[in-house]
PLY file of the C-alpha trace (Angstrom):
ply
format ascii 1.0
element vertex 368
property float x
property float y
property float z
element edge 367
property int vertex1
property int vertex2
end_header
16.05 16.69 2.60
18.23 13.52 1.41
15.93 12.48 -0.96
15.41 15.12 -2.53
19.04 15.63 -2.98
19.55 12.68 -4.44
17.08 13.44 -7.19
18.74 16.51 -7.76
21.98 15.36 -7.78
21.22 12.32 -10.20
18.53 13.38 -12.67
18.73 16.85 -12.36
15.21 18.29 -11.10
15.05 20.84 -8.10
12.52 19.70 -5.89
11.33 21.14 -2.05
9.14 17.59 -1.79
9.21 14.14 -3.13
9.30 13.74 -7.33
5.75 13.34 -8.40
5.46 12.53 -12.36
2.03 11.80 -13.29
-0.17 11.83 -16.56
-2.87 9.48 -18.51
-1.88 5.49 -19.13
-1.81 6.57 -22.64
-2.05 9.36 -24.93
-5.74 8.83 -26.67
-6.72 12.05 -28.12
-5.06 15.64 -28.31
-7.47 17.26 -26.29
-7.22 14.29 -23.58
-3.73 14.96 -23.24
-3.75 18.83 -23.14
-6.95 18.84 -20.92
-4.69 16.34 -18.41
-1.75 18.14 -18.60
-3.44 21.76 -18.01
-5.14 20.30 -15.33
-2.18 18.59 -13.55
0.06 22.08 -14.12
-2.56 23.63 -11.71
-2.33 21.71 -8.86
1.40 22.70 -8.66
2.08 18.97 -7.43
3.95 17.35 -10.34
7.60 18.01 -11.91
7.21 15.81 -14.93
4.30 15.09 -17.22
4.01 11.18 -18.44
1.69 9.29 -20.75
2.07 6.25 -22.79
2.85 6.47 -26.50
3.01 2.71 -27.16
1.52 0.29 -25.14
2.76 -3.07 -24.59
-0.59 -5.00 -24.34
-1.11 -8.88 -23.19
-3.06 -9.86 -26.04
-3.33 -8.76 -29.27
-6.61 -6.44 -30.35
-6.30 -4.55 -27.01
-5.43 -1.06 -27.22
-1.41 -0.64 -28.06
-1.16 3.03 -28.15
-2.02 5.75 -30.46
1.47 5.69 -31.51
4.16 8.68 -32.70
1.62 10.86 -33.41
1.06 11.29 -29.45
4.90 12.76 -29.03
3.42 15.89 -31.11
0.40 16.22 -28.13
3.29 15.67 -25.42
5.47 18.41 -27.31
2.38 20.89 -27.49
1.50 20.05 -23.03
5.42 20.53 -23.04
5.25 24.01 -24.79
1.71 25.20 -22.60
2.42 24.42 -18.87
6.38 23.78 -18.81
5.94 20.22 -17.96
8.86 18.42 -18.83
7.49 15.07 -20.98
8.27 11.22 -19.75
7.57 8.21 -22.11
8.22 4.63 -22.00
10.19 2.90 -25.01
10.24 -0.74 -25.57
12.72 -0.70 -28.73
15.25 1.59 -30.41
12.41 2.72 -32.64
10.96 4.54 -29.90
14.10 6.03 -28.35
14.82 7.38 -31.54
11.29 9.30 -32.14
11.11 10.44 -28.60
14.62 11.49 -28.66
13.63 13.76 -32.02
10.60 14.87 -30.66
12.44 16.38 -27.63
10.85 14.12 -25.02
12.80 14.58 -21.75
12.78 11.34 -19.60
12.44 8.08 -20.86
11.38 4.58 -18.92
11.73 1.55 -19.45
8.66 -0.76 -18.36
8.48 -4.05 -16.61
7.86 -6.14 -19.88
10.65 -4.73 -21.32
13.59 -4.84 -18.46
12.75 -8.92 -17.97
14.56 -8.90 -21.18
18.20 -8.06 -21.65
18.43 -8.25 -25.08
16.03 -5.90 -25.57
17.37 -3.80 -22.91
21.11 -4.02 -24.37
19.86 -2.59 -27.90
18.11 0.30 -26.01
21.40 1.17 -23.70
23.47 0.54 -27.47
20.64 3.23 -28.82
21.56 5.64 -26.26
25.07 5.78 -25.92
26.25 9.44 -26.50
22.79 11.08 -25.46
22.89 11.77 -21.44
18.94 11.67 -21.07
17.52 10.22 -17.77
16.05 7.40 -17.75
13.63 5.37 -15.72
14.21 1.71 -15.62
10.77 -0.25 -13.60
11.21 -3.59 -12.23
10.62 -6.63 -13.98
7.43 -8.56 -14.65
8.87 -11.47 -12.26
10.47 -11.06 -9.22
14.11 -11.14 -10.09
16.23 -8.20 -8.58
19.21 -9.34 -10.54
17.47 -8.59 -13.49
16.44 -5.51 -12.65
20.04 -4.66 -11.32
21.47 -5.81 -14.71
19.35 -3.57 -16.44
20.11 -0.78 -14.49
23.93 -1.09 -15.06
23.57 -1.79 -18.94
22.20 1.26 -18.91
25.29 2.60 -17.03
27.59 1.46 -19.10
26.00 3.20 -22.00
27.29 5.87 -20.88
24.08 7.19 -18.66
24.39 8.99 -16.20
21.10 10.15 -15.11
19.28 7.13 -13.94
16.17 6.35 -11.86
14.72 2.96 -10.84
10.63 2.79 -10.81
9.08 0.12 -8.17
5.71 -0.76 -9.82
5.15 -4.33 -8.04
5.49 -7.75 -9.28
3.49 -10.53 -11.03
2.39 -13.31 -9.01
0.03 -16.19 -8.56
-1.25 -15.97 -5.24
-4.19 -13.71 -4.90
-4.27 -10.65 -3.22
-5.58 -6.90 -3.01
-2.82 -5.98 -5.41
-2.73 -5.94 -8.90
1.01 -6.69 -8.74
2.36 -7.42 -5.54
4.77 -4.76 -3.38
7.41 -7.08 -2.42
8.93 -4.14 -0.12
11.58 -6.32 0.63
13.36 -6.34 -3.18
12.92 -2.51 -3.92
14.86 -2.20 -0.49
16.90 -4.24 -1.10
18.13 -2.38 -4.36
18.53 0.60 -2.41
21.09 -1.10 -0.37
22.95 -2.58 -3.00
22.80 0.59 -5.04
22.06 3.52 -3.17
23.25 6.25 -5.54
20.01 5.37 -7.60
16.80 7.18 -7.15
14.18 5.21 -6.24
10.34 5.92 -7.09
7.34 4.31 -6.55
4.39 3.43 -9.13
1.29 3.00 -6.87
-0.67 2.62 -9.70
0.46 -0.87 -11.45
0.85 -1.99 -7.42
-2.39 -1.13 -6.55
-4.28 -1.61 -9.98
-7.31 0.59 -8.24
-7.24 4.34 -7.38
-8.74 2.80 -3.58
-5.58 1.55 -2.90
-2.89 4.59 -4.20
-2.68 6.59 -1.37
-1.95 3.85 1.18
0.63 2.50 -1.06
2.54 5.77 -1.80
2.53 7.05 1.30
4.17 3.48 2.47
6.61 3.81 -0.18
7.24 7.85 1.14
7.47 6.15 4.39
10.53 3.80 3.23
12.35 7.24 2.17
11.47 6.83 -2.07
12.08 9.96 -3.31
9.28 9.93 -5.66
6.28 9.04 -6.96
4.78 7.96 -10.47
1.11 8.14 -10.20
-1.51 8.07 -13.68
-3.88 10.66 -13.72
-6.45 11.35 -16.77
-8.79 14.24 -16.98
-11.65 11.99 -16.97
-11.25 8.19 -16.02
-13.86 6.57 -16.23
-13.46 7.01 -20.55
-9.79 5.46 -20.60
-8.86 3.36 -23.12
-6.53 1.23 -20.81
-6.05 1.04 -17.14
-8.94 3.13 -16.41
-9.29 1.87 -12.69
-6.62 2.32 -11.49
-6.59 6.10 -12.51
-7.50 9.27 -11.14
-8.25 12.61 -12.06
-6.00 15.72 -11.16
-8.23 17.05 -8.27
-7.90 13.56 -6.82
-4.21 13.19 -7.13
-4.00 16.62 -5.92
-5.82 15.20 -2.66
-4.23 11.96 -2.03
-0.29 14.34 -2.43
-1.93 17.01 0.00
-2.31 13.83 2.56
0.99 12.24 2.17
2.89 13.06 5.27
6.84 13.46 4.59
9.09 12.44 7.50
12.56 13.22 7.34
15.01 10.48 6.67
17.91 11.90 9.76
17.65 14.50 12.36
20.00 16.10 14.36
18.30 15.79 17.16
20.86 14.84 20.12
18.06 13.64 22.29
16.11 11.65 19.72
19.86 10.05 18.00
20.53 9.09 21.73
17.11 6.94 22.08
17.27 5.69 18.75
20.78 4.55 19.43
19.55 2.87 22.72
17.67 0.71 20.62
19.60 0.17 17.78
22.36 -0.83 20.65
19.32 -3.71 22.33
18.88 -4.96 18.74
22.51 -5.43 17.47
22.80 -8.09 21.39
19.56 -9.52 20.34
20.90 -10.38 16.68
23.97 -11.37 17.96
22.04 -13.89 20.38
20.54 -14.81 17.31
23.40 -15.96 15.73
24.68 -17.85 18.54
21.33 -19.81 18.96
20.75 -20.32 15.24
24.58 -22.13 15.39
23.85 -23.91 18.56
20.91 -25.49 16.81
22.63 -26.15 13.62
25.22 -28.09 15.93
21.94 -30.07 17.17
21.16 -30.65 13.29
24.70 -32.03 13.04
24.34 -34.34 15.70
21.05 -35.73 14.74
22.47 -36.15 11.33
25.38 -38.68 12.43
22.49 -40.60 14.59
20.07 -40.89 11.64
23.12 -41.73 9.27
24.17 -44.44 11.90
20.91 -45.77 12.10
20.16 -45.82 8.25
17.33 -43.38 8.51
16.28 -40.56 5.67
17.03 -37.18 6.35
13.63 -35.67 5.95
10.79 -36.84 8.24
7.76 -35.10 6.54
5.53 -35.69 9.71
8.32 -33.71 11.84
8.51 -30.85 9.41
4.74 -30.54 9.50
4.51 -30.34 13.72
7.17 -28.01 13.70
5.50 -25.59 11.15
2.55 -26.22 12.78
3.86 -25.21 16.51
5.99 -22.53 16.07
3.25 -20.84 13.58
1.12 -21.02 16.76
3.69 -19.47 18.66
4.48 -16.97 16.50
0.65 -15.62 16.01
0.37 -15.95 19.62
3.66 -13.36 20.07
2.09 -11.02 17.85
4.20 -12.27 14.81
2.59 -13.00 11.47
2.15 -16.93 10.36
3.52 -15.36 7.13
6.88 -14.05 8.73
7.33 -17.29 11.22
6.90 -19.77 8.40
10.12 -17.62 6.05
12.26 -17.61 8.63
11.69 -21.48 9.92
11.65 -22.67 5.96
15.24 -21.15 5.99
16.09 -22.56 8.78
14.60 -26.32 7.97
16.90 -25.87 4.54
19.95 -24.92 6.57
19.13 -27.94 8.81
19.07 -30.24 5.69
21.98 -29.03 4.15
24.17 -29.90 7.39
22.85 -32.85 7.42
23.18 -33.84 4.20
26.94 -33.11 4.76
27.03 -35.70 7.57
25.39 -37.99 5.40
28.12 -37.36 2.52
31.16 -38.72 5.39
32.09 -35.32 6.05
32.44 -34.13 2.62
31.91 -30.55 1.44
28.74 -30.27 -0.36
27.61 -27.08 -2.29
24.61 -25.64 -1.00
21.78 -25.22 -3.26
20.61 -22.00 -4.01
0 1
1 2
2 3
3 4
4 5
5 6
6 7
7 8
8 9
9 10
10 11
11 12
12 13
13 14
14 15
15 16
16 17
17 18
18 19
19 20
20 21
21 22
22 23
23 24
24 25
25 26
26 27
27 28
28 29
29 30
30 31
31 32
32 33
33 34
34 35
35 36
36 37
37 38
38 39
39 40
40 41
41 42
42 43
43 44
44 45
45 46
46 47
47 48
48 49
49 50
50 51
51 52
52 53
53 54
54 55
55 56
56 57
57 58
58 59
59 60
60 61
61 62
62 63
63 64
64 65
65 66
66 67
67 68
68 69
69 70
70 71
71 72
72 73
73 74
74 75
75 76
76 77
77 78
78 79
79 80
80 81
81 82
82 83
83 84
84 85
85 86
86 87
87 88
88 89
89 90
90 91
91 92
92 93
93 94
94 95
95 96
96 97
97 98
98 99
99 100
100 101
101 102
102 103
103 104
104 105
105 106
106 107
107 108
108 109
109 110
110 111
111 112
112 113
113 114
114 115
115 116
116 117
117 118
118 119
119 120
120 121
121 122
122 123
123 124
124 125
125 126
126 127
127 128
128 129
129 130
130 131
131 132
132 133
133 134
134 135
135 136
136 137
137 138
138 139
139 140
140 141
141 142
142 143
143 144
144 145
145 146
146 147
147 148
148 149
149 150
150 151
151 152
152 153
153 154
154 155
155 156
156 157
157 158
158 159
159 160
160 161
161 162
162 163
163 164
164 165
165 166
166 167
167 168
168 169
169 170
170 171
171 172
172 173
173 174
174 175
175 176
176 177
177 178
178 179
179 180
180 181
181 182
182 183
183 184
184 185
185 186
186 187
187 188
188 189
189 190
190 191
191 192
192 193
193 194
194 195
195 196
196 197
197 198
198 199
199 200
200 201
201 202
202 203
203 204
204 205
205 206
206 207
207 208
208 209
209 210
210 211
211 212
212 213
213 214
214 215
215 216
216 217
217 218
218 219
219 220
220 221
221 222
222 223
223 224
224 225
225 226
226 227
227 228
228 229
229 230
230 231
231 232
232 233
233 234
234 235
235 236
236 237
237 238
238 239
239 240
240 241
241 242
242 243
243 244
244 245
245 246
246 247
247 248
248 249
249 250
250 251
251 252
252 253
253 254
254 255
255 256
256 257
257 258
258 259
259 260
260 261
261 262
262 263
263 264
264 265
265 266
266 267
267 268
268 269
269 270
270 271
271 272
272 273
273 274
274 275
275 276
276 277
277 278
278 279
279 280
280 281
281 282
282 283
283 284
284 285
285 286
286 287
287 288
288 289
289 290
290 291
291 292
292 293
293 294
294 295
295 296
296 297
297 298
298 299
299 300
300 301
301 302
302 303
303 304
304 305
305 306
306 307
307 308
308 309
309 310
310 311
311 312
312 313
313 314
314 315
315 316
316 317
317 318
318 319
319 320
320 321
321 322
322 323
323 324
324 325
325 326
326 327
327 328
328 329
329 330
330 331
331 332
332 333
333 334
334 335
335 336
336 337
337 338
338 339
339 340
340 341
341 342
342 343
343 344
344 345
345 346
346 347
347 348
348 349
349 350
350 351
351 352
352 353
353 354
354 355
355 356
356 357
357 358
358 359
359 360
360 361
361 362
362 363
363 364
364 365
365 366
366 367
């Protein structure tokens, strides 16, 4: 399988399935994380063993970890089931103790990779030691950022590198904790497909309801792995205890995930599938020559409203257009979601042709 290739290949692990690394939120107790770790061993499921040593909270007084002394727990899970250990670090501090403690994979969470100072001292902290290393998404959704993290690491000399898909902060409500945003982790993968990519159901989803639907959608989009938090009992965690489960339940929701392969051989099925790749490349291509044709249009109307001193933006247009082909979209079987991103982009390309009528012909740089 490609996938799980790739995480051989780049951080090292022989795997017959997707990665799955689980383990508590954080380390609270010694017998919490032994009990977890004993438990998670048995299911035969999971190739690496997390929990969280320091925890960057929102606010102060909340619980930020139990601190160094937890790498001694991790070292003792380590030693009992053969589990190698995964921990996040925020600051060189923490690469340093993990690194002496023997800690095998470190990540580095999304409060941490939205900054690249911080990330540049951790990369600085690392150069000469070829341990793997993790590296989530950002708070915001900003795939340069997470990019440029990835590649500091890089250039510290890293060659082992993973990139962890755990959702991203936003306003609007929704079912998530942190939205998916599917279209940025892929989007990563296409810009950098040597790096491993792995999904974190649990920050996504922010309840254990949601995990399975979630990872298997991510399994779906050919991740090669999983980061899922399990604690022997949830319902006593000291952070994040919703969106936890125990072992028997991540052993269920793993047992349900169904694995497709990412390429067949197949001469039959790469036949049909070419077929249709061959209807969608005209289609795009029609595309193209329609979305031109009605820039052209945009052109044209531009010179008449420039010759008739009129604005370029009629509000009360904009709104019956949205309004119509919404309709028409919903009524095709298209969401109003999908409909309204692709006619915003088109309304802005429309402007900005105008807007070089309006400046006599004059190139002017389009806003990003």
């Amino acid at each position: 399988m490609e996938a799980t290739n790739k995480i051989r290949n780049v951080l090292g692990l022989t795997l017959s399935s997707p990665l799955v690394i689980a383990g508590p939120c954080s380390a609270e107790t010694e017998e919490q994380v032994l009990q977890t770790a004993r438990e998670i061993a048995a299911t035969k499921r999971v190739s690496i063993f997390r929990a969280g040593i320091w925890k960057p909270r929102t606010r102060p007084g909340q619980f930020e970890g139990i601190g160094s002394i937890g790498l001694e727990w991790l070292k003792k899970a380590k030693a009992e089931t053969g589990l190698p250990t995964a921990v996040e670090v925020a600051n060189v501090k923490h690469v340093y103790e993990a690194l002496r403690m023997g800690v095998d994979f470190l990540w580095i969470g999304a409060r941490t990779t939205v900054n690249p100072f911080s990330v540049q001292e951790i990369a600085d902290s690392l150069k000469g030691v070829n341990v793997p290393v993790l590296i989530k998404n950002p708070v915001n959704a900003d795939l340069d950022l997470w990019i440029g993290a990835i590649e500091r690491i890089q250039k510290a000399g890293i060659t082992k590198i993973g990139a962890v898909h755990r959702g991203f902060s936003s306003a609007d409500k929704s079912q998530y904790r942190n939205k998916p945003m599917w279209e940025l982790p892929i989007e990563l993968k296409r810009r950098m497909p040597e790096i491993p990519m792995i999904c974190d159901p649990s920050h996504i989803c922010g309840n254990r309801e949601l995990l399975f639907s979630v990872a298997q959608t991510a399994i779906d989009l050919d991740y090669e792995g999983l980061m899922i938090e399990t604690h022997c009992n949830p319902s006593v965690a000291l952070s994040d205890a919703k969106q936890q489960v125990t072992p028997a339940e991540l052993d269920k929701i793993i047992d349900k995930i169904v694995v497709r392969l990412s390429s067949v051989e197949d001469r039959k099925f790469l036949s049909s599938l070419e077929d249709f790749r061959d209807r969608i490349d005209e289609l795009d291509t029609k595309l193209i020559s329609l979305l031109a044709e009605r820039m052209g249009i945009s052109r044209s109307i531009g010179e008449y409203k420039k010759k008739n001193g009129v604005t370029i933006l009629q509000n009360s247009r904009w709104s019956e257009i949205v309004e119509k082909r919404t309709n028409d979209g919903v009524n095709k079987k298209l969401t109003a979601d999908f409909v309204m991103k692709i006619f915003e982009s088109i309304h802005q390309e429309s402007i900005h042709h105008q807007k070089q009528v309006m400046a006599n012909g004059v190139e002017v740089k389009k806003e990003k």
